[in-house]
Biopython code that builds the backbone (N, CA, C, O; Angstrom):
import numpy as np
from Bio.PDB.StructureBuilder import StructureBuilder

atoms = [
    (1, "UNK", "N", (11.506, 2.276, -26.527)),
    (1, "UNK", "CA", (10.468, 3.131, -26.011)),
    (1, "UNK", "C", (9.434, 2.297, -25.281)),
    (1, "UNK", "O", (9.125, 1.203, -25.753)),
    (2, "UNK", "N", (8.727, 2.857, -23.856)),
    (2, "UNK", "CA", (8.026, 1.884, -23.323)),
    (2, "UNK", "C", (6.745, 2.142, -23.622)),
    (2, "UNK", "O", (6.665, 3.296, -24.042)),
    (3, "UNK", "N", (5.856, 1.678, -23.603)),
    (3, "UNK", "CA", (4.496, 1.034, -23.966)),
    (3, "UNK", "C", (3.742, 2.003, -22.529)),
    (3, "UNK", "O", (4.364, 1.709, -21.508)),
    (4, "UNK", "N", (3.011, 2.665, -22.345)),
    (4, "UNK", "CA", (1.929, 3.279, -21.032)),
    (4, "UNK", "C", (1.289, 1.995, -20.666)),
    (4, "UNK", "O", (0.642, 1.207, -21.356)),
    (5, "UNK", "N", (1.671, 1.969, -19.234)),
    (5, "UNK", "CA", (0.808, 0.854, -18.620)),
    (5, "UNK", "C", (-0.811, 1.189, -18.456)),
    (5, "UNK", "O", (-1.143, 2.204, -17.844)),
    (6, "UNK", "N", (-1.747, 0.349, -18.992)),
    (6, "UNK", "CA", (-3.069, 0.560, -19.085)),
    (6, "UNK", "C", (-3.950, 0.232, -17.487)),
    (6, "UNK", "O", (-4.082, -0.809, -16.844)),
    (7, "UNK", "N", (-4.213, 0.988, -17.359)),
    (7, "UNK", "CA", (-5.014, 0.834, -15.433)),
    (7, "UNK", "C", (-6.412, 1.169, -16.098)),
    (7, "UNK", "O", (-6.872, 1.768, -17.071)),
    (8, "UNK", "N", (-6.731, 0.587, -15.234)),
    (8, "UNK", "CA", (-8.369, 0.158, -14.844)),
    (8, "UNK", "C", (-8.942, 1.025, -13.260)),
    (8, "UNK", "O", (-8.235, 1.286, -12.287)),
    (9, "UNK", "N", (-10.479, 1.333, -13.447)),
    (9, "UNK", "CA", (-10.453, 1.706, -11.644)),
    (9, "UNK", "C", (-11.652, 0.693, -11.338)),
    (9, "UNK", "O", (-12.597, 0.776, -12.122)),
    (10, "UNK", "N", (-11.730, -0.052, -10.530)),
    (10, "UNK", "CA", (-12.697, -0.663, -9.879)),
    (10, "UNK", "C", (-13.685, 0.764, -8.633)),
    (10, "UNK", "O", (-13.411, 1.068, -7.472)),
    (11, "UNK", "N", (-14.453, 1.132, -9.261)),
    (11, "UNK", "CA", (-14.932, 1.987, -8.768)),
    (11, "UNK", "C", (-16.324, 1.996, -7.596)),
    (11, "UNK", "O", (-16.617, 2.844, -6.753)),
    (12, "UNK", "N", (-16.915, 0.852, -7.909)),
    (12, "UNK", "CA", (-18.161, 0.702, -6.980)),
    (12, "UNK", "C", (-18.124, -1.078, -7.295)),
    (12, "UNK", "O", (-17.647, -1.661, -8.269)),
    (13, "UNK", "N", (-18.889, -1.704, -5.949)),
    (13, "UNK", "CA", (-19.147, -2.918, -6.115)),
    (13, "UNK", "C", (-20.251, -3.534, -5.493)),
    (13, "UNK", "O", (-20.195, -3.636, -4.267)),
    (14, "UNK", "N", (-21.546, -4.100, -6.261)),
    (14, "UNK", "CA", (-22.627, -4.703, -5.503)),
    (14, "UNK", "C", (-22.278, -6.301, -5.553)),
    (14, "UNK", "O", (-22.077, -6.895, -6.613)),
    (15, "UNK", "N", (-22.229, -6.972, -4.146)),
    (15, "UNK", "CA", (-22.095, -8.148, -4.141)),
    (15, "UNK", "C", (-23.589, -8.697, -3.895)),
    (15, "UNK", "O", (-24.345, -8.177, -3.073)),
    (16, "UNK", "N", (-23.843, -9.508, -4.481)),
    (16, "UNK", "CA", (-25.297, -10.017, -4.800)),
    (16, "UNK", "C", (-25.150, -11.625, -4.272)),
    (16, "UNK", "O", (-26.199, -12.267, -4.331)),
    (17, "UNK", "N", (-24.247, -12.163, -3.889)),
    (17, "UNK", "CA", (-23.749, -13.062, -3.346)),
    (17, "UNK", "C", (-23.737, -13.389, -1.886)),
    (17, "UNK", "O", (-22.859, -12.963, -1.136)),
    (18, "UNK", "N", (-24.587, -14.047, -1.548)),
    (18, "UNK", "CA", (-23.856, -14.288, 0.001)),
    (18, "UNK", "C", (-22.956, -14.526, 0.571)),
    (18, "UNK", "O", (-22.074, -15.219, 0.064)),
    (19, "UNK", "N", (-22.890, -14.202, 1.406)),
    (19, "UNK", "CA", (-20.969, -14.178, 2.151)),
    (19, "UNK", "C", (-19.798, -13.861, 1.360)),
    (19, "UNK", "O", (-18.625, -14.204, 1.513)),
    (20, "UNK", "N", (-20.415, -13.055, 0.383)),
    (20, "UNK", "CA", (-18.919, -12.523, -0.527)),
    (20, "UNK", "C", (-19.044, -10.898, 0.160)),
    (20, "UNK", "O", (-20.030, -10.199, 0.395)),
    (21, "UNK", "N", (-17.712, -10.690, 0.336)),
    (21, "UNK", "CA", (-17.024, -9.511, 0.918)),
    (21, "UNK", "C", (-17.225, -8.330, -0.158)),
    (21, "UNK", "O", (-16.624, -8.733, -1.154)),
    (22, "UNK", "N", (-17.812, -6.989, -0.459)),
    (22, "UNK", "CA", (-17.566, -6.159, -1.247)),
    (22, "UNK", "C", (-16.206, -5.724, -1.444)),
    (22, "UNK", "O", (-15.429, -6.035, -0.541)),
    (23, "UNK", "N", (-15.756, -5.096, -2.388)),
    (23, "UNK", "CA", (-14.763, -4.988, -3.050)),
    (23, "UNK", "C", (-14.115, -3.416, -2.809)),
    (23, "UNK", "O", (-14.903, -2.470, -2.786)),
    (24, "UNK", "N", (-12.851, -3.213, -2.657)),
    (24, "UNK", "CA", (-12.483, -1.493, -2.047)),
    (24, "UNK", "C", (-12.419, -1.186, -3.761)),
    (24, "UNK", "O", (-12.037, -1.858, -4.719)),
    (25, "UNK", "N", (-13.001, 0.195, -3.608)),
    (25, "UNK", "CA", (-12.812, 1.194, -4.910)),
    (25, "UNK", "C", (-10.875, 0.967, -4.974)),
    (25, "UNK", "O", (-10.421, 0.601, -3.889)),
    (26, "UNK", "N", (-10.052, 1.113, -5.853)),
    (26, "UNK", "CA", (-8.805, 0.949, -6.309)),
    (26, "UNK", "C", (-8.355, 0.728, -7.734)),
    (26, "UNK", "O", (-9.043, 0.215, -8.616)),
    (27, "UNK", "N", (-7.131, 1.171, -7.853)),
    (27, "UNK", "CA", (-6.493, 1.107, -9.161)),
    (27, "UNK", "C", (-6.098, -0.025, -9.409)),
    (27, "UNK", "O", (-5.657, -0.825, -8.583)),
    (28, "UNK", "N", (-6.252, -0.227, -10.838)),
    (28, "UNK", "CA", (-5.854, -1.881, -11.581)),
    (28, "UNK", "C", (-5.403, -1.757, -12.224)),
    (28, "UNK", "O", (-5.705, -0.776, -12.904)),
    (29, "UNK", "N", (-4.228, -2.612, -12.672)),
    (29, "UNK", "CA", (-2.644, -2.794, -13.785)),
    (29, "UNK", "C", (-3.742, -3.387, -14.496)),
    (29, "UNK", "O", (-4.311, -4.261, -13.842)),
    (30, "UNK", "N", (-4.376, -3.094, -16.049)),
    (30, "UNK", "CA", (-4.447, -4.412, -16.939)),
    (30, "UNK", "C", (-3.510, -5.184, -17.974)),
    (30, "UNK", "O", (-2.820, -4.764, -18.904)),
    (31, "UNK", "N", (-3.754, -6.565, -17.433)),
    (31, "UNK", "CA", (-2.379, -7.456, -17.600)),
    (31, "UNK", "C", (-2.578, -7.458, -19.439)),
    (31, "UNK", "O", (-2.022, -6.808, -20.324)),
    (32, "UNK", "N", (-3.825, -8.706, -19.455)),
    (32, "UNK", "CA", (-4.689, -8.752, -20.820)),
    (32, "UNK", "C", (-5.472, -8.018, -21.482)),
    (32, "UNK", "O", (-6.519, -7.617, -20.974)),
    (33, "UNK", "N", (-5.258, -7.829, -22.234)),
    (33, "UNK", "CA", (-6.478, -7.276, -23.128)),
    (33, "UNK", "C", (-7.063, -7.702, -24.571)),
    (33, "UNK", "O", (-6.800, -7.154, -25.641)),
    (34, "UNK", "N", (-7.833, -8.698, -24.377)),
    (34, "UNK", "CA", (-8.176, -9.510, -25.120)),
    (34, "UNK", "C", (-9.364, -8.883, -25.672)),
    (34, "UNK", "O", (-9.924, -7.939, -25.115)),
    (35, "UNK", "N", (-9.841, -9.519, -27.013)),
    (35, "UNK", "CA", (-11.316, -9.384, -27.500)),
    (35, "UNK", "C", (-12.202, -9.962, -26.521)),
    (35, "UNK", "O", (-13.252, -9.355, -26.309)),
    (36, "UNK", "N", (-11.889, -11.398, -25.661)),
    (36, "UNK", "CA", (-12.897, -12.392, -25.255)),
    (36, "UNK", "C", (-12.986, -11.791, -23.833)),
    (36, "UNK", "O", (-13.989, -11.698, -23.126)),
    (37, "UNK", "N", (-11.391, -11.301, -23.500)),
    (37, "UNK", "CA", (-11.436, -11.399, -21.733)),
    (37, "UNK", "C", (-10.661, -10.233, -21.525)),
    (37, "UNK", "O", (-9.829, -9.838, -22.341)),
    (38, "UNK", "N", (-10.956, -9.587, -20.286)),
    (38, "UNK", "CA", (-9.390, -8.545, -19.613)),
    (38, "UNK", "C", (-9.279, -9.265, -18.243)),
    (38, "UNK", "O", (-10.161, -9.758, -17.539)),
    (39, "UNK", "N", (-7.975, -9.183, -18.076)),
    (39, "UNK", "CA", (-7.311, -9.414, -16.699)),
    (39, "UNK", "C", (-6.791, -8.548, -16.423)),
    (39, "UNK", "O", (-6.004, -7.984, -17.184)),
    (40, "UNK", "N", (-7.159, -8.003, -14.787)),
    (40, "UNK", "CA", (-6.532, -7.225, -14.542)),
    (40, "UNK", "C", (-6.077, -7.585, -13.185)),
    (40, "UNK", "O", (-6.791, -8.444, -12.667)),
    (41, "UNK", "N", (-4.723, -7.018, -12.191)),
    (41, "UNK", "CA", (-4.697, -6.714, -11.244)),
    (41, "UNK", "C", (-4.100, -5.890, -10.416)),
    (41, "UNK", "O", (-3.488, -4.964, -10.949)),
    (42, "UNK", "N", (-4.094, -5.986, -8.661)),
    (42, "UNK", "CA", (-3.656, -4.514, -8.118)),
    (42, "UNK", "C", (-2.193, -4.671, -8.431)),
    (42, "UNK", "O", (-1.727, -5.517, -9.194)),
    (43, "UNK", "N", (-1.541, -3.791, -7.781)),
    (43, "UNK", "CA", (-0.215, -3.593, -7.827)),
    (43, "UNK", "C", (0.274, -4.592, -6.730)),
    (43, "UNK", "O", (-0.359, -4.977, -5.747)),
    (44, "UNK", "N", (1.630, -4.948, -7.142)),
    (44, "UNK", "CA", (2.549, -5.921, -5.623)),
    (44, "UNK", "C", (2.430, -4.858, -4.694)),
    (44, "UNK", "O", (2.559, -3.638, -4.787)),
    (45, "UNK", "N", (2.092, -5.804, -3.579)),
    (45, "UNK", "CA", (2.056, -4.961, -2.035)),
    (45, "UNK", "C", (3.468, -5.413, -1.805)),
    (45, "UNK", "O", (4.057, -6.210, -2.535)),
    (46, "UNK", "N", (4.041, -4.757, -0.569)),
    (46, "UNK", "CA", (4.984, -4.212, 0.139)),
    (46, "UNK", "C", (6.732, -4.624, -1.216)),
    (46, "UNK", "O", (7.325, -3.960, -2.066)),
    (47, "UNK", "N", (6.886, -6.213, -0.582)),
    (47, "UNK", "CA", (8.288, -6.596, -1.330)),
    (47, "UNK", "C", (7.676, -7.891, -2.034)),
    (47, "UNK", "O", (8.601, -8.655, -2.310)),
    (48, "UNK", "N", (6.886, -8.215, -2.280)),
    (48, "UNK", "CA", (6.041, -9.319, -2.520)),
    (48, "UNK", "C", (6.686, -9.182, -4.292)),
    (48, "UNK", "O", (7.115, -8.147, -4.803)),
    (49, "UNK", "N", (6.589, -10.435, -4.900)),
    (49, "UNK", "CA", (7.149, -10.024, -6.252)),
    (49, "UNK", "C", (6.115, -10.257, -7.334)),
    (49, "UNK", "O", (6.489, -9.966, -8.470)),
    (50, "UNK", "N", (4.855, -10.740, -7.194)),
    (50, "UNK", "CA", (3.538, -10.513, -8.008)),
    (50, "UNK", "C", (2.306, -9.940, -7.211)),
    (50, "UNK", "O", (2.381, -9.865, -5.984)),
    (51, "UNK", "N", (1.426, -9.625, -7.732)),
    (51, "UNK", "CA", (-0.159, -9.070, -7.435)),
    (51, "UNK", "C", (-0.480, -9.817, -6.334)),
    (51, "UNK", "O", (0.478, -10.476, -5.929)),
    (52, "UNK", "N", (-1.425, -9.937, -5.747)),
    (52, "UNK", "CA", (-2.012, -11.235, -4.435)),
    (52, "UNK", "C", (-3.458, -10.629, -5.084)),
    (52, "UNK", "O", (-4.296, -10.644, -4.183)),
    (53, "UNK", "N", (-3.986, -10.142, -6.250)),
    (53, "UNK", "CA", (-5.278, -10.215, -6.200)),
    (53, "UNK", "C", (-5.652, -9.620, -8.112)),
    (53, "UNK", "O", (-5.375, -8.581, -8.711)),
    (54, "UNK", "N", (-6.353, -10.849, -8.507)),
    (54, "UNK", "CA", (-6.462, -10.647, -9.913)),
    (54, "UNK", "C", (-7.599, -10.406, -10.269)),
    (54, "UNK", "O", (-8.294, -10.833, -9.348)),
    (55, "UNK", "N", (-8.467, -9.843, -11.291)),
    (55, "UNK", "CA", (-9.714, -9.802, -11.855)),
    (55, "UNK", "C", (-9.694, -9.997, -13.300)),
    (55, "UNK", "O", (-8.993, -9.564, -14.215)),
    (56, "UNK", "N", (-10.780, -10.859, -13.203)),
    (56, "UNK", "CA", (-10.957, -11.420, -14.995)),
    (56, "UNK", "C", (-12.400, -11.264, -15.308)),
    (56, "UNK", "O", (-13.283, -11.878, -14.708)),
    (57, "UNK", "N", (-12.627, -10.332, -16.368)),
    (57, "UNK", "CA", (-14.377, -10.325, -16.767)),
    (57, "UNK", "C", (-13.939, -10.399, -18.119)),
    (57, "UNK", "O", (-12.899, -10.076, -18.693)),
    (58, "UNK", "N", (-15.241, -11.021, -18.547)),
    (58, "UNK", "CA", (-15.404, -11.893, -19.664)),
    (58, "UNK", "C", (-16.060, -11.199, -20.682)),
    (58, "UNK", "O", (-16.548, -10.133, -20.305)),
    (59, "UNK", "N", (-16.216, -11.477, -21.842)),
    (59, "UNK", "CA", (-16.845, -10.445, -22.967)),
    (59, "UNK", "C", (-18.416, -10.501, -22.713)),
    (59, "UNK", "O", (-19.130, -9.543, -23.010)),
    (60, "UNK", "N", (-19.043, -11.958, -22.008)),
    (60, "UNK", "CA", (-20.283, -12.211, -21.823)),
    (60, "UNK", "C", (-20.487, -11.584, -20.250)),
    (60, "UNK", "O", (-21.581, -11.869, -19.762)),
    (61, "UNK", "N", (-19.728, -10.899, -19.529)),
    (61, "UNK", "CA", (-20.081, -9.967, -18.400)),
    (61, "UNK", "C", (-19.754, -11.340, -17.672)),
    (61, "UNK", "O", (-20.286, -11.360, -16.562)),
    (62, "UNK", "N", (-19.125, -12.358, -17.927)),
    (62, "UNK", "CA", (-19.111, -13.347, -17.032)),
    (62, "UNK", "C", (-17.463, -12.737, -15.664)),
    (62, "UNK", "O", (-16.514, -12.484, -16.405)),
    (63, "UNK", "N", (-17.039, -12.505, -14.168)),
    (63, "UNK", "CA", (-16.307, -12.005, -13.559)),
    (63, "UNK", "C", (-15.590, -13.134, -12.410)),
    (63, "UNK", "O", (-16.272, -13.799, -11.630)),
    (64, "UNK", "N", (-14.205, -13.188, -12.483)),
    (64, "UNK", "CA", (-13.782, -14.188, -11.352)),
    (64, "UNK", "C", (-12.639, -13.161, -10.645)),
    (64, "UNK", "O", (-11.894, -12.349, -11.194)),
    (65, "UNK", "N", (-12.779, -13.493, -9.277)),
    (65, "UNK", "CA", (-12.096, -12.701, -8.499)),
    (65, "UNK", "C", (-10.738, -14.008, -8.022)),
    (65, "UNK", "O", (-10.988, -15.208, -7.908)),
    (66, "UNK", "N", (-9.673, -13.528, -7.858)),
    (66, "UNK", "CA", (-8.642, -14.576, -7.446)),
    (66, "UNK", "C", (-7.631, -13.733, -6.449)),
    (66, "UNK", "O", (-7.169, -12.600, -6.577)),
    (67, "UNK", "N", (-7.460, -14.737, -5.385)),
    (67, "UNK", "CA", (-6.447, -14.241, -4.188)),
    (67, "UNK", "C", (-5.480, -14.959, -4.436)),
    (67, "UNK", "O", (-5.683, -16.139, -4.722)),
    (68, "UNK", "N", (-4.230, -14.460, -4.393)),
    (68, "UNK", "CA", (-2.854, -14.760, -4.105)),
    (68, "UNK", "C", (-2.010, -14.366, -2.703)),
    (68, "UNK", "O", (-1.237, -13.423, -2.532)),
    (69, "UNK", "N", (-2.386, -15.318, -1.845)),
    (69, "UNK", "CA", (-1.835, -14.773, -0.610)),
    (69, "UNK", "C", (-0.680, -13.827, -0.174)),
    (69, "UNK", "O", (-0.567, -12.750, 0.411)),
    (70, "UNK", "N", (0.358, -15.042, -0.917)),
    (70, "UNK", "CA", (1.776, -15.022, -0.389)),
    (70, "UNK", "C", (2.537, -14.099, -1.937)),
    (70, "UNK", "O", (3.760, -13.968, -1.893)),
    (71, "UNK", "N", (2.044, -13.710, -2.779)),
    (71, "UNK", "CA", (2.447, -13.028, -3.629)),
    (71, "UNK", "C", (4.170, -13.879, -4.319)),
    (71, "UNK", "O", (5.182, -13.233, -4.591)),
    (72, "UNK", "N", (4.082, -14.800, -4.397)),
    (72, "UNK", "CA", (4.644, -15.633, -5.486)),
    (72, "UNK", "C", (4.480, -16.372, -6.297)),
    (72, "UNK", "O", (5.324, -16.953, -6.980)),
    (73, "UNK", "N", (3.013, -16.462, -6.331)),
    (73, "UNK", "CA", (2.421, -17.258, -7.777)),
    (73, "UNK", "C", (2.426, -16.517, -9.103)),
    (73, "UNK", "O", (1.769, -15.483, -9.220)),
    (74, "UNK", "N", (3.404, -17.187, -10.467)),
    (74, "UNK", "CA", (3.439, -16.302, -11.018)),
    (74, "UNK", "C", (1.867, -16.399, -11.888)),
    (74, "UNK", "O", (1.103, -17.356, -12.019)),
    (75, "UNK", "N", (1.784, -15.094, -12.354)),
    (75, "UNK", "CA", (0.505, -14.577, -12.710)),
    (75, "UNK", "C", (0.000, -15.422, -14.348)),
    (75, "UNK", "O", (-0.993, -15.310, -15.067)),
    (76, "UNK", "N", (1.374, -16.340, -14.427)),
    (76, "UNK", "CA", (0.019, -17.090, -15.912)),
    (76, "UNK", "C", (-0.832, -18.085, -15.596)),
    (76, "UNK", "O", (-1.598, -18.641, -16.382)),
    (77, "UNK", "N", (-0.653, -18.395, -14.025)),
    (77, "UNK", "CA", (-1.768, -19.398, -13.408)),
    (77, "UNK", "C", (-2.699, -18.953, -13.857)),
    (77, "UNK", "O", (-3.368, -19.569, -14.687)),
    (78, "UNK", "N", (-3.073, -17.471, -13.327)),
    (78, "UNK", "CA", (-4.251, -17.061, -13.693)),
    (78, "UNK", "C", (-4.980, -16.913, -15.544)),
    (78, "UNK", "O", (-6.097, -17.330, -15.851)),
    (79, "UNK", "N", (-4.231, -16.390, -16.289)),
    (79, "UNK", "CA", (-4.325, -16.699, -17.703)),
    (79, "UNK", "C", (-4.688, -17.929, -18.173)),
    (79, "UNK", "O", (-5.636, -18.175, -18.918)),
    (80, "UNK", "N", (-3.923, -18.663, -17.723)),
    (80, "UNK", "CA", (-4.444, -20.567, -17.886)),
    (80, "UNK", "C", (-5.932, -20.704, -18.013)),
    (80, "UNK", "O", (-6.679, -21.039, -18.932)),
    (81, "UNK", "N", (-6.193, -20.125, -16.092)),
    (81, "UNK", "CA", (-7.748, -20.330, -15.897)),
    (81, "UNK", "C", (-8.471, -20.165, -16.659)),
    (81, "UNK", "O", (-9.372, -20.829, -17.172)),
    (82, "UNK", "N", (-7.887, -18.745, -16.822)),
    (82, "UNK", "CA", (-9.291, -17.515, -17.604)),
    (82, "UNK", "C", (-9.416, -18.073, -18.967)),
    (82, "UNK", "O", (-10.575, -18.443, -19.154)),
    (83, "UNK", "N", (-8.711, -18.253, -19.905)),
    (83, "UNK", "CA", (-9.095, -19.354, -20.725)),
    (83, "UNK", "C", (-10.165, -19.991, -21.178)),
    (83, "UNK", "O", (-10.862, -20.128, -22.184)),
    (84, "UNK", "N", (-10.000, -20.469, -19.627)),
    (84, "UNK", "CA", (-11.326, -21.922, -19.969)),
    (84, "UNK", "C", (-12.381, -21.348, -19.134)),
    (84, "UNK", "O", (-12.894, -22.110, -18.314)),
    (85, "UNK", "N", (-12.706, -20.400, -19.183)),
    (85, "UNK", "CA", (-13.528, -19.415, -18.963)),
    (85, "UNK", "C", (-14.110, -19.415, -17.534)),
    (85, "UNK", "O", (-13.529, -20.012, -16.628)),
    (86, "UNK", "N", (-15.483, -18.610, -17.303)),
    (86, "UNK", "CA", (-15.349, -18.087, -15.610)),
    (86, "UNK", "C", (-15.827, -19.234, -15.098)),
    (86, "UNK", "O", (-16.724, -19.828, -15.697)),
    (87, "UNK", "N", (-15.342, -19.684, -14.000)),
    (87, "UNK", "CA", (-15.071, -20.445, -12.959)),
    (87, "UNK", "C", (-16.723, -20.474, -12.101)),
    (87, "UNK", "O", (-17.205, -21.511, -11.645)),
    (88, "UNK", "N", (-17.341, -19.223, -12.033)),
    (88, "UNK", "CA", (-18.684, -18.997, -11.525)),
    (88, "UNK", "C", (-19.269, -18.409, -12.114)),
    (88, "UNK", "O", (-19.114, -17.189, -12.068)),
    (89, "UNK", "N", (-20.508, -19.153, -13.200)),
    (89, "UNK", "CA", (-21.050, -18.454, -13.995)),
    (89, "UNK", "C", (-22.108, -17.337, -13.719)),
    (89, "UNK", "O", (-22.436, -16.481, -14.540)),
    (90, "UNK", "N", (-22.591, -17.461, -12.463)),
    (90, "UNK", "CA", (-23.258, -16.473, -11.881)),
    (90, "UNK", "C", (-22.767, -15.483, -11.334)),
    (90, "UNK", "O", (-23.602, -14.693, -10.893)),
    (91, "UNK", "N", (-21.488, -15.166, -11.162)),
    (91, "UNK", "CA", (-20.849, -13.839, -10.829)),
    (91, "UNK", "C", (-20.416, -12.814, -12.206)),
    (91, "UNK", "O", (-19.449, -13.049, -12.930)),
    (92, "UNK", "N", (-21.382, -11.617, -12.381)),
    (92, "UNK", "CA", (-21.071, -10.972, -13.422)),
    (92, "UNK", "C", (-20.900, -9.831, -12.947)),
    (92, "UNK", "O", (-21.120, -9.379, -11.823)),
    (93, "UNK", "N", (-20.339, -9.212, -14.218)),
    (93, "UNK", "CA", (-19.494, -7.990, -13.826)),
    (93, "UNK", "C", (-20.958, -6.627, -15.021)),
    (93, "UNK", "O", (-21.141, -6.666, -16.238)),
    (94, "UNK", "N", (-21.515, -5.855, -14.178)),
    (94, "UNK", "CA", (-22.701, -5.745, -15.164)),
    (94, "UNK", "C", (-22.032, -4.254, -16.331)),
    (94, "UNK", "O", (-22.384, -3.830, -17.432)),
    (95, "UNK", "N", (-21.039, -3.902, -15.428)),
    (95, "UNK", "CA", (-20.654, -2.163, -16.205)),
    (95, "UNK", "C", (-19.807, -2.975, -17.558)),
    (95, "UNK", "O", (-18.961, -2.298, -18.143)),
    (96, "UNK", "N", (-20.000, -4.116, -17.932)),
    (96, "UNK", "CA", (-18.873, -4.045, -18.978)),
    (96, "UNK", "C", (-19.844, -3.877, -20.131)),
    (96, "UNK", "O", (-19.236, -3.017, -20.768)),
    (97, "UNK", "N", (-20.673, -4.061, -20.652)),
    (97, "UNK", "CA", (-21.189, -3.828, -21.868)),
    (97, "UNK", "C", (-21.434, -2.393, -22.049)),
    (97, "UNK", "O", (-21.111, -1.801, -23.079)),
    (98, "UNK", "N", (-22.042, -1.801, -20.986)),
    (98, "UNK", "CA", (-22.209, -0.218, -20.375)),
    (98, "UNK", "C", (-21.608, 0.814, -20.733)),
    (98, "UNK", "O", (-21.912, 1.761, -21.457)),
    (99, "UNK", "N", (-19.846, 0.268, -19.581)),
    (99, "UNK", "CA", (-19.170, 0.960, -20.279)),
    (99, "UNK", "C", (-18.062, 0.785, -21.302)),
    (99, "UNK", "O", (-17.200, 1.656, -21.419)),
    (100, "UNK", "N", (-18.059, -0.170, -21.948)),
    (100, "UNK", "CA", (-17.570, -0.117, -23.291)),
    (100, "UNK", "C", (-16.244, -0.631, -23.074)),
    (100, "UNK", "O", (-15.359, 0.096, -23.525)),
    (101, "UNK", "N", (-15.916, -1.552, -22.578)),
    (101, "UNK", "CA", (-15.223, -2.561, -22.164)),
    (101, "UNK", "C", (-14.498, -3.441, -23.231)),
    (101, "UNK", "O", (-13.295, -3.518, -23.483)),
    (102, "UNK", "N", (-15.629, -4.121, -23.821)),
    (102, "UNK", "CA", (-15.699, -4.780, -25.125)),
    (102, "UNK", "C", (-16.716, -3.982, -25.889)),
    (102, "UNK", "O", (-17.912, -3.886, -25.613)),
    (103, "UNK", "N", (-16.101, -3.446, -26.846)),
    (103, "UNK", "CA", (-16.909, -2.743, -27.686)),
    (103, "UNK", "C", (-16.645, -3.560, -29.041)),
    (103, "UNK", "O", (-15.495, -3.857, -29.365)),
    (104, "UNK", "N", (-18.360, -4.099, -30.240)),
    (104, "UNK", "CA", (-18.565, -4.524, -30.963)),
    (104, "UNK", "C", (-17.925, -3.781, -32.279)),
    (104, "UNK", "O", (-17.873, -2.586, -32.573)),
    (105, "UNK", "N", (-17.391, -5.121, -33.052)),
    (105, "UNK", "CA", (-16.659, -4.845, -34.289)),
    (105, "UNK", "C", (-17.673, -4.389, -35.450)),
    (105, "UNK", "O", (-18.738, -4.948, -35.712)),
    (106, "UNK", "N", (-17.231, -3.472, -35.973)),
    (106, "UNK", "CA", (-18.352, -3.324, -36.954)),
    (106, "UNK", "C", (-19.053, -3.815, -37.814)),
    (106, "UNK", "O", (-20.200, -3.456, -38.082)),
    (107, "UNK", "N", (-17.968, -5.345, -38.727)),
    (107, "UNK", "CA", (-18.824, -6.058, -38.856)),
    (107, "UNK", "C", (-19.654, -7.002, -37.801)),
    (107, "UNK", "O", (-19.660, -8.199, -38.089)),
    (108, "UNK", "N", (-19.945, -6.840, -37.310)),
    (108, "UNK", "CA", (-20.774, -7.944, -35.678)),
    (108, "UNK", "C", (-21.875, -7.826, -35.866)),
    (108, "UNK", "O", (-21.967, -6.692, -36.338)),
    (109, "UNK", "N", (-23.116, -8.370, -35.802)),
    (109, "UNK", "CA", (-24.383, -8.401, -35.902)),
    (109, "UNK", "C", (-24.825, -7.562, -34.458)),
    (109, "UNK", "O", (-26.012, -7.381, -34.188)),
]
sb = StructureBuilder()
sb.init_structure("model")
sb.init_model(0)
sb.init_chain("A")
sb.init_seg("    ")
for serial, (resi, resn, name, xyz) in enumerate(atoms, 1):
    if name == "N":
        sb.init_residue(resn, " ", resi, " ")
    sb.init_atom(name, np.array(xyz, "f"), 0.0, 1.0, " ", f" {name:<3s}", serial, name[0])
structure = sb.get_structure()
């Protein structure tokens, strides 16, 4: 029996960043779903055989955006990264505490 693939919507995006490109509203495969982190990304475009575009936000709202051009990198590069956590600590993702993203264990202070 298969498992429902869990999607995500990237729904609005303020880039607060200079020279960073805003982001298209779209649907997201989530890969991970961790206590610490989620990864998510779009679907393979055309015949391409992985994603060309990943998202990782962090339990601390910390967010890294990653391009895969050529859509053959397989996708635990990205897992590796995320790991060792966000890459730019000033890019946060602010709806995750909001909307309940990571939601606190009951014992948790």
């Amino acid at each position: 029996m298969e498992e429902e693939i869990k999607k995500a919507f990237l729904t609005d995006n303020v880039a607060k960043v200079k020279n960073y490109k805003s982001l298209v509203a779209q649907e997201l495969i989530v890969l991970k779903d961790l206590d610490e982190l989620k990864i998510m990304s779009t679907k393979p475009e055309g015949n391409k055989k992985y994603p060309s575009h990943y998202f990782v936000i962090y339990k601390d709202q910390g967010f890294d955006y990653e391009k895969h051009l050529y859509g053959t990198e397989n996708p635990n590069i990205v897992f590796i990264r995320a790991k060792k956590g966000p890459k730019r600590p000033d890019y946060k993702c602010y709806k995750v505490s909001r909307d309940g993203l990571f939601v606190k264990k009951r014992n948790e202070n």
